[in-house]
PDB file of N, H, CA, C and O in Angstrom:
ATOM      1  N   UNK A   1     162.657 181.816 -38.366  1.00  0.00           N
ATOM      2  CA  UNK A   1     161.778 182.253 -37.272  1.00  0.00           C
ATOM      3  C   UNK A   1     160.483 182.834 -37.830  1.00  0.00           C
ATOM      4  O   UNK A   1     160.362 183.367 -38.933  1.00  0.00           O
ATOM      5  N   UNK A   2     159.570 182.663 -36.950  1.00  0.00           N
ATOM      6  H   UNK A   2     159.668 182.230 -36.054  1.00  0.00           H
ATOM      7  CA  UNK A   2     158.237 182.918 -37.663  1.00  0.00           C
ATOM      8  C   UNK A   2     158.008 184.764 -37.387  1.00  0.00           C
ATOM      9  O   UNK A   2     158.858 185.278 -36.660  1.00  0.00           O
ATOM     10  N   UNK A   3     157.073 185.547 -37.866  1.00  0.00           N
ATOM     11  H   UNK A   3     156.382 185.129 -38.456  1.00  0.00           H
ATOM     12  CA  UNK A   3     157.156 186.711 -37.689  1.00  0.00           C
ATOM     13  C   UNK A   3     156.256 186.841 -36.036  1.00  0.00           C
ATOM     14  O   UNK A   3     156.341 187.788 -35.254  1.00  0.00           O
ATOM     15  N   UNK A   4     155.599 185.841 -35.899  1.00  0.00           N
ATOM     16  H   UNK A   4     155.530 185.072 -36.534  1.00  0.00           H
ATOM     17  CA  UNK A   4     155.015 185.700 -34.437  1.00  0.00           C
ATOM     18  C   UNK A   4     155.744 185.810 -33.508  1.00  0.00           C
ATOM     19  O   UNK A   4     155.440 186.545 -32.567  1.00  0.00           O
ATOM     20  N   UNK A   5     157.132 184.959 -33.542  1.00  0.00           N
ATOM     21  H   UNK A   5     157.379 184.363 -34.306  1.00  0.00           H
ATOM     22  CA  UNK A   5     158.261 184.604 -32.533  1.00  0.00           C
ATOM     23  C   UNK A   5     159.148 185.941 -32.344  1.00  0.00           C
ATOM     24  O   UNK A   5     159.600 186.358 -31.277  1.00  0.00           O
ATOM     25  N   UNK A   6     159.295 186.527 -33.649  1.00  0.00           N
ATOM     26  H   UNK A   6     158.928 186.188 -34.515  1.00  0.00           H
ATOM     27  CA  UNK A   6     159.999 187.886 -33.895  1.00  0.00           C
ATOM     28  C   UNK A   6     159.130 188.546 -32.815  1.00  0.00           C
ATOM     29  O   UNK A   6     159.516 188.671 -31.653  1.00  0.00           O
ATOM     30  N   UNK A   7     157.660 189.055 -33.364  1.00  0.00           N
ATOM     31  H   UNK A   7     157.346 188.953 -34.307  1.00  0.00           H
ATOM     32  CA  UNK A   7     156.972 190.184 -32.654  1.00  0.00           C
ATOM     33  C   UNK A   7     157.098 189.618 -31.175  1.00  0.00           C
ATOM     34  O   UNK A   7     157.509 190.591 -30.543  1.00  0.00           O
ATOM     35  N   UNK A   8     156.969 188.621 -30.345  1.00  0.00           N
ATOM     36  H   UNK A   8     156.634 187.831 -30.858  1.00  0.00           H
ATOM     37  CA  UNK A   8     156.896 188.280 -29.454  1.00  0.00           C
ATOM     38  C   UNK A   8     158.323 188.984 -28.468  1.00  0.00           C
ATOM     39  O   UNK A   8     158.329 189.732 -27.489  1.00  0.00           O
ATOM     40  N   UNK A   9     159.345 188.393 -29.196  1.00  0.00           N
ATOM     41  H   UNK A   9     159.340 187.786 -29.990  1.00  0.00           H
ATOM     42  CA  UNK A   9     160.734 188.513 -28.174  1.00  0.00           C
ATOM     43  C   UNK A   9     160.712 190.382 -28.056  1.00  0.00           C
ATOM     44  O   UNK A   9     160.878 190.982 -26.994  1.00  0.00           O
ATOM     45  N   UNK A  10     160.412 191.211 -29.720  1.00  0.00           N
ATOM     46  H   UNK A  10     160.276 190.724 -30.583  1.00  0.00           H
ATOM     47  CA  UNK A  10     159.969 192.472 -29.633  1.00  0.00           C
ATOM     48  C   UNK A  10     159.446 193.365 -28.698  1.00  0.00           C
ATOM     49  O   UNK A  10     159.908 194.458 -28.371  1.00  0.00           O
ATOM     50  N   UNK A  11     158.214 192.674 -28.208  1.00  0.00           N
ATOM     51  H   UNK A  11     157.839 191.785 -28.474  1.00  0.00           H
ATOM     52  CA  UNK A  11     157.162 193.436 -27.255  1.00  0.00           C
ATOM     53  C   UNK A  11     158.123 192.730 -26.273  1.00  0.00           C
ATOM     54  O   UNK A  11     158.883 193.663 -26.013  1.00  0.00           O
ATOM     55  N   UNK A  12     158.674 191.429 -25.398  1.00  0.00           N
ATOM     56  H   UNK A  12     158.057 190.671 -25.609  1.00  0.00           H
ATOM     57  CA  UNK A  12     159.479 191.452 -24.689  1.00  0.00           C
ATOM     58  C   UNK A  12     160.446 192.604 -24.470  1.00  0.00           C
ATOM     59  O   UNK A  12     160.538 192.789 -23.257  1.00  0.00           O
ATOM     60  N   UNK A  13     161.060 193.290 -25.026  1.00  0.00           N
ATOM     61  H   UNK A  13     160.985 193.139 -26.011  1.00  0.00           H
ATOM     62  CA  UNK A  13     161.931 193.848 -25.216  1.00  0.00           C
ATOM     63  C   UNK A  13     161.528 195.271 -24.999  1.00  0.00           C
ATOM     64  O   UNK A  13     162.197 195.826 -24.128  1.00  0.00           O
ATOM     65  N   UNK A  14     160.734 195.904 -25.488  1.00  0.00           N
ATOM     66  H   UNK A  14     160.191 195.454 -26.196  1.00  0.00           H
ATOM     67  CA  UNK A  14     159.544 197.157 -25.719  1.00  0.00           C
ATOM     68  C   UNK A  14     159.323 197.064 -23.742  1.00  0.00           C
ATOM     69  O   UNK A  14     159.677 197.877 -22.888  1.00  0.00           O
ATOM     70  N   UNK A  15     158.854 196.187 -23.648  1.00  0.00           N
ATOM     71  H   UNK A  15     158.567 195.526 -24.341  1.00  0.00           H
ATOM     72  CA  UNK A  15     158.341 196.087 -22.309  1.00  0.00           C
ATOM     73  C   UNK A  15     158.998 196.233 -21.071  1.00  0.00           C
ATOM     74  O   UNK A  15     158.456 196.418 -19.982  1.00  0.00           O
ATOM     75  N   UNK A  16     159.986 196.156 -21.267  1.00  0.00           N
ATOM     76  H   UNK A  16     160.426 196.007 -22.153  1.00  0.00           H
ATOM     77  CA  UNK A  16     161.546 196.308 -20.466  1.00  0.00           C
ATOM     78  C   UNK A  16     161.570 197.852 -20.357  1.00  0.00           C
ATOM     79  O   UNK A  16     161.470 198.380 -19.249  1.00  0.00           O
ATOM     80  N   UNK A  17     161.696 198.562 -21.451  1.00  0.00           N
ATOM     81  H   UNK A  17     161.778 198.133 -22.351  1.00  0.00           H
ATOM     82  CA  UNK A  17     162.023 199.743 -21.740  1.00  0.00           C
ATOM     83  C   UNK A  17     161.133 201.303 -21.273  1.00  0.00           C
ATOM     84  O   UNK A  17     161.574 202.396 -21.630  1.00  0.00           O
TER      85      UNK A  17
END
């Protein structure tokens, strides 16, 4: 996985919270 795809699902996740 690229570190783009990582940070992406991340801030998905962050954003929830």
């Amino acid at each position: 996985m690229n570190i783009i795809v990582v940070n992406q699902i991340v801030q998905e996740i962050l954003d929830i919270n």
